[in-house]
C-alpha positions as CSV (number, residue, x, y, z in Angstrom):
1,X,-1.6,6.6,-19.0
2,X,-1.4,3.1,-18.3
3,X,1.1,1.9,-14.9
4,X,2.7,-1.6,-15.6
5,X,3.1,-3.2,-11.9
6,X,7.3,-3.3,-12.3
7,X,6.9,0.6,-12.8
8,X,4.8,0.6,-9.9
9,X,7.5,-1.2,-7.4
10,X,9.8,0.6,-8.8
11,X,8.4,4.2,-7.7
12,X,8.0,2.9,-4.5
13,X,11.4,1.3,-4.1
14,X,12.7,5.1,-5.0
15,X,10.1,6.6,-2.4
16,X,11.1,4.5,0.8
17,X,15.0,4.5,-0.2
18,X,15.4,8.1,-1.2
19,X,16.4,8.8,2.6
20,X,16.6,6.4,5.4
21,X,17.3,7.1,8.8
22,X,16.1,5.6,12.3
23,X,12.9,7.4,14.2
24,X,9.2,8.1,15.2
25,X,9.0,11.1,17.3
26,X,10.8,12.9,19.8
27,X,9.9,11.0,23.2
28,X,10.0,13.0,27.0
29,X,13.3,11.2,28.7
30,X,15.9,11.9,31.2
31,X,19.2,11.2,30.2
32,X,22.1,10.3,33.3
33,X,25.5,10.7,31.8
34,X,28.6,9.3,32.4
35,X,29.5,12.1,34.8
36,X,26.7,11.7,36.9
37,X,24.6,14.7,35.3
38,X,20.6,14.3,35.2
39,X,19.5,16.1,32.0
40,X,15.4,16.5,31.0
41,X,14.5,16.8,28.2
42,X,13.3,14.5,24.7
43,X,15.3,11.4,22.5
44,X,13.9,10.6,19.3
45,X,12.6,7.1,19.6
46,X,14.8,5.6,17.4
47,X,17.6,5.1,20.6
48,X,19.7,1.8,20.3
49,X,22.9,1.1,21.5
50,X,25.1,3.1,19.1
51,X,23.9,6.7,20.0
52,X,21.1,9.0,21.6
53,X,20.2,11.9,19.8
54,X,18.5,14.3,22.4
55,X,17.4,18.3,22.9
56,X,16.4,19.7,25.7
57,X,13.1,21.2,24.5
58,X,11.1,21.5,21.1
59,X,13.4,25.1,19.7
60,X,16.4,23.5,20.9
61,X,18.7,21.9,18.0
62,X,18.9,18.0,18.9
63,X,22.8,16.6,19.5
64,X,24.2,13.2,19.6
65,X,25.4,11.4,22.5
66,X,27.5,8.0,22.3
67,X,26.5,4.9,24.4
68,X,30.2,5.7,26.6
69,X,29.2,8.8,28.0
70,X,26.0,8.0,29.5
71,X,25.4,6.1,32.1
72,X,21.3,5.5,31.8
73,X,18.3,6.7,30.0
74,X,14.8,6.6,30.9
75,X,11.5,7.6,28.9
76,X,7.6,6.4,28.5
77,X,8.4,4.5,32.3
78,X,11.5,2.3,30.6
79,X,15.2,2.4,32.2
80,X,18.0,1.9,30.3
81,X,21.7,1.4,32.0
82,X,24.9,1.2,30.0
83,X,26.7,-1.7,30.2
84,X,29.4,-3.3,28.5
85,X,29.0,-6.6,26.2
86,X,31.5,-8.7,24.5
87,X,33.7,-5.4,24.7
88,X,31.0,-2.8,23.3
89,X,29.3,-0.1,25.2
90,X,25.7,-0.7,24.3
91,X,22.5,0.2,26.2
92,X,20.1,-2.6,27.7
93,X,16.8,-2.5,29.2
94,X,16.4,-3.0,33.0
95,X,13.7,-4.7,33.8
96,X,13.9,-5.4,37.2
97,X,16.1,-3.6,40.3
98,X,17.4,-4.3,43.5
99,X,19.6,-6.3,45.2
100,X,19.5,-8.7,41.7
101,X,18.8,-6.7,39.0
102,X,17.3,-8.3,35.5
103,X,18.2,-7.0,32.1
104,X,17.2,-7.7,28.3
105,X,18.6,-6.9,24.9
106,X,16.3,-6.5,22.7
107,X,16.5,-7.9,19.2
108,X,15.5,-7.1,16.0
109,X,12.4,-8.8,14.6
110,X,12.7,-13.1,14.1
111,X,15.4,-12.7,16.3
112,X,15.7,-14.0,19.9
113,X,16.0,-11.2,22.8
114,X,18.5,-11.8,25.5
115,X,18.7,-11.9,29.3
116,X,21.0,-10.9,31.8
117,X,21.3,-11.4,35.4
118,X,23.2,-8.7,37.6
119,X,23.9,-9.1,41.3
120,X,26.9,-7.4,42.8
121,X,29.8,-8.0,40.5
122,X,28.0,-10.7,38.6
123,X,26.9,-10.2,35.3
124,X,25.3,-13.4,33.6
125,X,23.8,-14.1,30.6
126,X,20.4,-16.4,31.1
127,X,21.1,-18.9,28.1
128,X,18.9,-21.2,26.2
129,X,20.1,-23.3,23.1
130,X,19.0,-25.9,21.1
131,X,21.1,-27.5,18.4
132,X,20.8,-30.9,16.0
133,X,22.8,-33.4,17.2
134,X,23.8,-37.1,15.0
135,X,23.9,-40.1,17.2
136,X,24.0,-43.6,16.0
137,X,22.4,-42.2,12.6
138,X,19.9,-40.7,14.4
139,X,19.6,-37.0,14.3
140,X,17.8,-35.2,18.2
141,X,17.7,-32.0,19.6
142,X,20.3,-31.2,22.4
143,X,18.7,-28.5,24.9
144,X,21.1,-26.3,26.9
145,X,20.1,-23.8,29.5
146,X,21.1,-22.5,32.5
147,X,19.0,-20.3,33.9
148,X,17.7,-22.8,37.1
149,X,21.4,-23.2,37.5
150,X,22.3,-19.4,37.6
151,X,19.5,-18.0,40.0
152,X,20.5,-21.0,42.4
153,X,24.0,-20.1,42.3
154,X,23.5,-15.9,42.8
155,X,19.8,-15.9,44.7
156,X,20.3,-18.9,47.2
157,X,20.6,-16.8,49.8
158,X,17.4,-15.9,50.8
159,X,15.8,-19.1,52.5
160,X,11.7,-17.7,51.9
161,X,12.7,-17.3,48.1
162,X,14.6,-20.6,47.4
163,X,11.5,-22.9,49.5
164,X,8.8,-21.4,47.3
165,X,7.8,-22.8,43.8
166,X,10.1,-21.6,40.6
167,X,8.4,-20.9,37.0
168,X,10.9,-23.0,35.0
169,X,10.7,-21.6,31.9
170,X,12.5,-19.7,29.5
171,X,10.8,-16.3,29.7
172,X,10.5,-12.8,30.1
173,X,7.4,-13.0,32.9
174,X,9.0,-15.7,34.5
175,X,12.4,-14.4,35.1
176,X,10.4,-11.1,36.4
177,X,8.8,-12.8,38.6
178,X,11.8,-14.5,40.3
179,X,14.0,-11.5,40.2
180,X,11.2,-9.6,41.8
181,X,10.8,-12.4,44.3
182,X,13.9,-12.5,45.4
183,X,14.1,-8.6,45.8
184,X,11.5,-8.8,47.8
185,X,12.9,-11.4,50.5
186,X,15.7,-9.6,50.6
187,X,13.8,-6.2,51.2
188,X,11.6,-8.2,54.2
189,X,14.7,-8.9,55.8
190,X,16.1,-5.6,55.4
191,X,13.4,-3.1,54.8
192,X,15.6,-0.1,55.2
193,X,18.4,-0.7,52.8
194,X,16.8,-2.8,49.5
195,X,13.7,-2.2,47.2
196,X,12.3,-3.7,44.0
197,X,11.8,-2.0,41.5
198,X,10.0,-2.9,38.3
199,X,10.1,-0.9,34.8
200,X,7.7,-1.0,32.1
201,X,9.1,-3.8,29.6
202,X,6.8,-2.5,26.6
203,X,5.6,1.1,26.4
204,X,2.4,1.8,23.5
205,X,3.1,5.4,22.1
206,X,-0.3,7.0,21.6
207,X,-2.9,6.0,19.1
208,X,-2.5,8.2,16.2
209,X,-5.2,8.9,13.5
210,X,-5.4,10.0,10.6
211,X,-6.9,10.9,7.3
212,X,-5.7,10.7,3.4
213,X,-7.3,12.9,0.5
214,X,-6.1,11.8,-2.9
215,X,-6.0,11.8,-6.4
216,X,-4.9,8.6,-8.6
217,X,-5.3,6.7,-11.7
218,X,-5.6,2.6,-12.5
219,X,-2.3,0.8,-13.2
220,X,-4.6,-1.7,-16.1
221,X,-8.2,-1.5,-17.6
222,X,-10.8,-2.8,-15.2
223,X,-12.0,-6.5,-16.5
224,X,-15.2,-5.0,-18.4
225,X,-13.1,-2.6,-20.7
226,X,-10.7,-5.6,-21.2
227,X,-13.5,-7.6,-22.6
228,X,-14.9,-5.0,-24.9
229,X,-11.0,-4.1,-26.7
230,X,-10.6,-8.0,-26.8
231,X,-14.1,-8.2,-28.6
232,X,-13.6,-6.0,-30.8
233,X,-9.7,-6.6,-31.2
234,X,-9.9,-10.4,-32.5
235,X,-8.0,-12.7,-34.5
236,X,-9.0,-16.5,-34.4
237,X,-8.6,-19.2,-37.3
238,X,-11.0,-22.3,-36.9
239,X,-13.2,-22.6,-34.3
240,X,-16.2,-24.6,-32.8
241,X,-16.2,-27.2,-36.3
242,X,-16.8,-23.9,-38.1
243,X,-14.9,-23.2,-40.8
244,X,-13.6,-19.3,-40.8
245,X,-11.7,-16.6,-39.3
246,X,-11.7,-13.2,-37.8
247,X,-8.8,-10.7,-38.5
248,X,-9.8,-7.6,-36.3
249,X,-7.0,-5.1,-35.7
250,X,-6.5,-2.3,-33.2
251,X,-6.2,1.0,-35.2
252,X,-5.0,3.7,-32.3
253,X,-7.4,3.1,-29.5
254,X,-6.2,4.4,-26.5
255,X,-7.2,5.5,-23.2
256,X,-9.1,8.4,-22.7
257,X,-9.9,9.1,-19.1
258,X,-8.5,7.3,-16.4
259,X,-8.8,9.1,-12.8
260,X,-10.1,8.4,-9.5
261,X,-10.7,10.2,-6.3
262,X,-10.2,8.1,-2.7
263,X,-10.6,9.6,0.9
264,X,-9.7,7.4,3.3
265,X,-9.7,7.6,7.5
266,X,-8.1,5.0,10.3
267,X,-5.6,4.4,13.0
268,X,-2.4,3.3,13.7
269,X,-0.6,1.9,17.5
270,X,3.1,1.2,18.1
271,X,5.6,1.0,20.7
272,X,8.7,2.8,22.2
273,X,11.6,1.8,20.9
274,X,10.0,-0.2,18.4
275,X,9.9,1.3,13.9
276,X,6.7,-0.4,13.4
277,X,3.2,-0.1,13.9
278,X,-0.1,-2.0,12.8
279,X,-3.3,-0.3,12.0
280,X,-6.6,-0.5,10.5
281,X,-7.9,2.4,7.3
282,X,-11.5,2.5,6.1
283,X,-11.3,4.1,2.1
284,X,-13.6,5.1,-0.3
285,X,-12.5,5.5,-3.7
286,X,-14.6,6.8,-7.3
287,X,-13.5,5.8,-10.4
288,X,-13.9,7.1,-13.9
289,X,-12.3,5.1,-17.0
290,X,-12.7,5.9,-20.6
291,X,-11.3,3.8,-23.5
292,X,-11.6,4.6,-27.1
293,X,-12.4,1.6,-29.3
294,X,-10.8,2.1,-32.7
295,X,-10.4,-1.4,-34.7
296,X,-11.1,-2.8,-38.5
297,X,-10.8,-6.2,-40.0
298,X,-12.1,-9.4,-42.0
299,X,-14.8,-11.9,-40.9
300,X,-16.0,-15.0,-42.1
301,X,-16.9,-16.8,-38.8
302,X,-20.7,-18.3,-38.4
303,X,-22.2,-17.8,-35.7
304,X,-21.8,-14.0,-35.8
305,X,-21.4,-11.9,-32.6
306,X,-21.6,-8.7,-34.1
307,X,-25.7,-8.0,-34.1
308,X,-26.2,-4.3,-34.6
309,X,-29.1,-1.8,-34.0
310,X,-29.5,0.3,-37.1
311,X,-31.2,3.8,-37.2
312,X,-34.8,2.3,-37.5
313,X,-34.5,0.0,-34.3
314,X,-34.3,-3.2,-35.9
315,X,-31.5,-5.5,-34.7
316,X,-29.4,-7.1,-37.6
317,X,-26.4,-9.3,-37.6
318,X,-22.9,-9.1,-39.9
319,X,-24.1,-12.3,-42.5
320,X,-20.9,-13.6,-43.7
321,X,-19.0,-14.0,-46.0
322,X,-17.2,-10.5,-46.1
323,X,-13.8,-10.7,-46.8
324,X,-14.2,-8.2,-49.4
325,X,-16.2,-5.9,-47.1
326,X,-13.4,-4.9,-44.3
327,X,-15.8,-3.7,-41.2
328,X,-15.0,-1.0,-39.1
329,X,-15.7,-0.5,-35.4
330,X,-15.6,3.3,-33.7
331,X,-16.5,3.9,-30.2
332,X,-15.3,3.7,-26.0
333,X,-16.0,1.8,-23.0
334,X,-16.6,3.6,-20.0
335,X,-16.6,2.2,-17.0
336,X,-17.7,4.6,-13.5
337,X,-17.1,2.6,-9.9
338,X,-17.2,2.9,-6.4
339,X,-15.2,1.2,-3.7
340,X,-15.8,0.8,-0.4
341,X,-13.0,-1.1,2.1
342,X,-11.0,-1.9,4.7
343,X,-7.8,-2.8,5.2
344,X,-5.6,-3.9,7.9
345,X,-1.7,-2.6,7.8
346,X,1.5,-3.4,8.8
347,X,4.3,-0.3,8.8
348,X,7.7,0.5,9.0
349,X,9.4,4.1,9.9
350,X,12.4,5.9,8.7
351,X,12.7,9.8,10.1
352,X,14.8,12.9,10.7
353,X,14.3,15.4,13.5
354,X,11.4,16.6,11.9
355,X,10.0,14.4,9.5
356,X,9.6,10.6,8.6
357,X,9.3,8.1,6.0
358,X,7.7,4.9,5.9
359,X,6.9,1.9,4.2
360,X,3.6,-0.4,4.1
361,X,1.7,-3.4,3.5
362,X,-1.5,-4.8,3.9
363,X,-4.6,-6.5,3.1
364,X,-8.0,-6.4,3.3
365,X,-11.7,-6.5,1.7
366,X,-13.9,-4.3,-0.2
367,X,-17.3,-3.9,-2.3
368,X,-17.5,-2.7,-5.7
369,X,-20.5,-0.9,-7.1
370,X,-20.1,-0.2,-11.2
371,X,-21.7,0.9,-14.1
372,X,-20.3,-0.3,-17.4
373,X,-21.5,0.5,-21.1
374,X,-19.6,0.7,-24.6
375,X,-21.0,2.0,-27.2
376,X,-19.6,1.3,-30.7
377,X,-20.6,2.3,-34.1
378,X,-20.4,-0.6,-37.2
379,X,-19.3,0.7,-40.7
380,X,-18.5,-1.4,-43.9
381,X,-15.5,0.2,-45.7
382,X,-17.4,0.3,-48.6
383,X,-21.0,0.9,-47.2
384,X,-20.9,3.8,-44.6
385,X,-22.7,3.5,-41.1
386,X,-24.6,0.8,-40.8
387,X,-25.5,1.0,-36.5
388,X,-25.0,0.8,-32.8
389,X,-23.4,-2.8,-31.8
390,X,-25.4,-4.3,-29.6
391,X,-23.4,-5.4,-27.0
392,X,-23.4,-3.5,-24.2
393,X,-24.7,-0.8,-26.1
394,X,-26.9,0.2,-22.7
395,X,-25.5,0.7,-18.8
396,X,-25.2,-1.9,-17.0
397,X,-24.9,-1.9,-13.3
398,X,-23.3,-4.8,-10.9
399,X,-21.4,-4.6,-7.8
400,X,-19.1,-7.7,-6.2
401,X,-16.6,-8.0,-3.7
402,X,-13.2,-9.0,-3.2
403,X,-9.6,-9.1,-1.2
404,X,-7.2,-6.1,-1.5
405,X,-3.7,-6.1,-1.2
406,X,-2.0,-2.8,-0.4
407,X,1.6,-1.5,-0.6
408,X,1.9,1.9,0.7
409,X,5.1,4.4,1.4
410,X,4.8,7.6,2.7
411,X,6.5,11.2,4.1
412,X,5.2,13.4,7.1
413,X,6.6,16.7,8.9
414,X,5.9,17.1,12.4
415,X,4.0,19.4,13.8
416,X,2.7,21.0,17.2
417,X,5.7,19.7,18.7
418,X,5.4,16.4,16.6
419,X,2.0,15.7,17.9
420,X,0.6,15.8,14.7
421,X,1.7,15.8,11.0
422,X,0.8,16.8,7.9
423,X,2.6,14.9,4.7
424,X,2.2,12.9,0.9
425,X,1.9,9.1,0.5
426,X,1.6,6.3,-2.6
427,X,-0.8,3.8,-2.5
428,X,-1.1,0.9,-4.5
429,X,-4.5,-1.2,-4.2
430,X,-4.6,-4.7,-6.1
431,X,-8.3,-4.5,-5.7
432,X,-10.2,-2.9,-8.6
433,X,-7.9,-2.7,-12.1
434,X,-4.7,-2.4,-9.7
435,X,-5.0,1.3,-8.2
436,X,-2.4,4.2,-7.8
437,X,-2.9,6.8,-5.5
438,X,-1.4,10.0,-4.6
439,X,-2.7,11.3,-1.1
440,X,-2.4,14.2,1.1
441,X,-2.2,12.8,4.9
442,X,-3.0,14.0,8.1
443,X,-2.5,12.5,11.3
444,X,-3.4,13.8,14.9
């Protein structure tokens, strides 16, 4: 069965959209609602600033709770306050706290997180634009920020902290840094009544490995087997100043085995709060492909290709002209590899309460050991046998290298209180005849 690449997307379009919802795992966490409550327990990961869903242990059925009635979250060393933005409850990262406290929104991917400065009543957004401005026919970028202008406004008021240096730019580690600053020259002034407090800003969930035994087939004949059916598939008119043709037509050859057998064994890191992860997987794959050769046709082209062995040992070639002797070919290529490789990966995650889908890509490089022979048998319509073709008539072995390009999508159920999982995953490898694999995945 032979996989055209559009069939391939297409399964795995159907695999990663059969299902999508938000998650990674269930994550320890203390929730603080809006009534003041403190509740222990674990949020799935996948916490934004429309809902939690929490339980308060493993056997407990997880609920929902809306951003309104909580007050705060915290999990993996990260706080989280509610607060309300351009009239939305929503959830936003502290990352500093004190008498000034500093918050960000985190943003999806490609898209610019961003900052807000709390003191007392005041509640400002750090700002940083840029935008193309047309003067005098001239197009320039216009900057506008204000973030100097805001923490000399609300933080002035501690002499030690405004005569000391300021990290002017527009970042995360610098506004820590003066946030924390100025907590702390307050706190000197007033140890008993003001701390600082810093959260973690990025938490890495645990390395997970795993390992993937599977079973698969190749989406196109490798490049030997495409070589032998054109050989023996032909049609050309004039060619090389010599006057003839070939007329060499396919007469049911088909495929005959096409299966392979990979095992594969790597790594994968991400962080709280974050679908996505990065990893490295070392594979080794065995291949076995058989393809019948079936064909029969004219030729009148000189020189002749077709030398065969007959059943004394003694090499002979088709002497044209035979247009009234039709020759038949009857045989297979076989092809057995080996692949060896590694790949680096990029994924993203969809899950439920118990289980989780994702979708991959990659690339990487790997090493191909093969052995490749086709035997084929030579008749004349109207004389019988006559031999074994030459060509590649004995095994021959070569190995070579090359870059891989992966696409992978994937299901696993928690287990052990989602600290492992056990699940199914497609695989497609560009590298070696365009490779589809079907895996069984396990990941500690």
């Amino acid at each position: 069965m032979i996989f055209s690449f559009r069939t391939l997307v297409s399964l795995l379009l159907i695999i990663a959209l059969s299902d999508i919802t938000h998650a990674q795992s269930f994550l320890p966490a203390k929730l603080i609602t809006s009534k003041g409550d403190t509740l222990s327990g674990y949020v799935r990961a996948d916490y934004d600033q429309s809902f939690v869903r929490f339980r308060n242990s493993w056997t407990t059925k997880p609920i929902n709770y809306d951003i309104p009635a909580l007050n705060g979250l915290v999990t993996m060393g990260m706080a989280y306050e509610r607060k309300v933005l351009d009239g939305k409850n929503i959830l936003m990262q502290k990352l500093v706290s004190g008498p000034a406290s500093l918050f960000v929104l985190r943003r999806k991917q490609f898209r610019k997180d961003r900052f807000f400065l709390e003191k007392g009543t005041d509640f400002v957004e750090l700002i940083h634009e840029s935008s193309e401005k047309m003067a005098r026919g001239r197009r320039y970028i216009e900057t506008y920020q204000n973030h100097l202008a805001v923490f000399t406004k609300l933080l002035g008021d501690c002499n030690e902290f405004t005569n000391q240096p300021w990290p002017t730019g527009f970042t995360e580690k610098a506004f820590v840094m003066l946030v924390s600053a100025y907590n702390q020259c307050i706190q000197r002034e007033n140890p008993s009544l003001f701390k600082n407090t810093l959260y973690s800003a990025n938490k890495l969930l645990p390395v997970r490995w795993f390992i993937n035994v599977g079973a698969g087939l190749l989406g196109a004949p490798s490049g030997n087997v495409k070589s032998s059916l054109d050989h023996y598939q032909w049609k050309m008119g004039v060619a090389g100043g010599h006057a003839g043709y070939v007329s060499l037509d396919d007469k049911g050859s088909r495929a005959l085995t096409n299966r392979l057998f990979t095992t594969s064994f790597g790594f994968e890191q991400g962080q709280c709060g974050n679908a996505a992860t990065w990893g490295f997987l070392a594979s080794y794959s065995t291949i076995m492909y058989k393809h019948s050769i079936q064909s029969q046709g004219t030729y009148t082209y000189d020189p002749n290709p077709y030398l065969f062995t007959n059943s004394s040992g003694d090499v002979h070639e088709l002497a044209p002209p035979l247009e009234n002797q039709p020759l038949v070919f009857e045989g297979q290529a076989e092809e057995k590899a080996s692949v060896i490789q590694a790949d680096f990966f990029l994924r993203h995650y969809w899950t439920l309460d118990h289980s989780r889908l994702y979708l991959g890509t990659g690339i990487g490089y790997g090493i191909i050991s093969s052995s490749f022979w086709a035997p084929v048998k030579v008749y004349f319509a109207n004389a019988g046998y006559q031999g074994i073709a030459v060509q590649n008539s004995e095994p021959v072995t070569a190995a070579r290298s090359g870059l891989d390009f992966l696409v992978q999508a994937g299901w696993s159920h928690f287990i052990y209180n989602g600290g492992k999982s056990i699940g199914l995953s497609i695989q497609y490898n560009s590298l070696q005849s365009h490779r589809l694999s079907l895996s069984l995945n396990y990941s500690f």
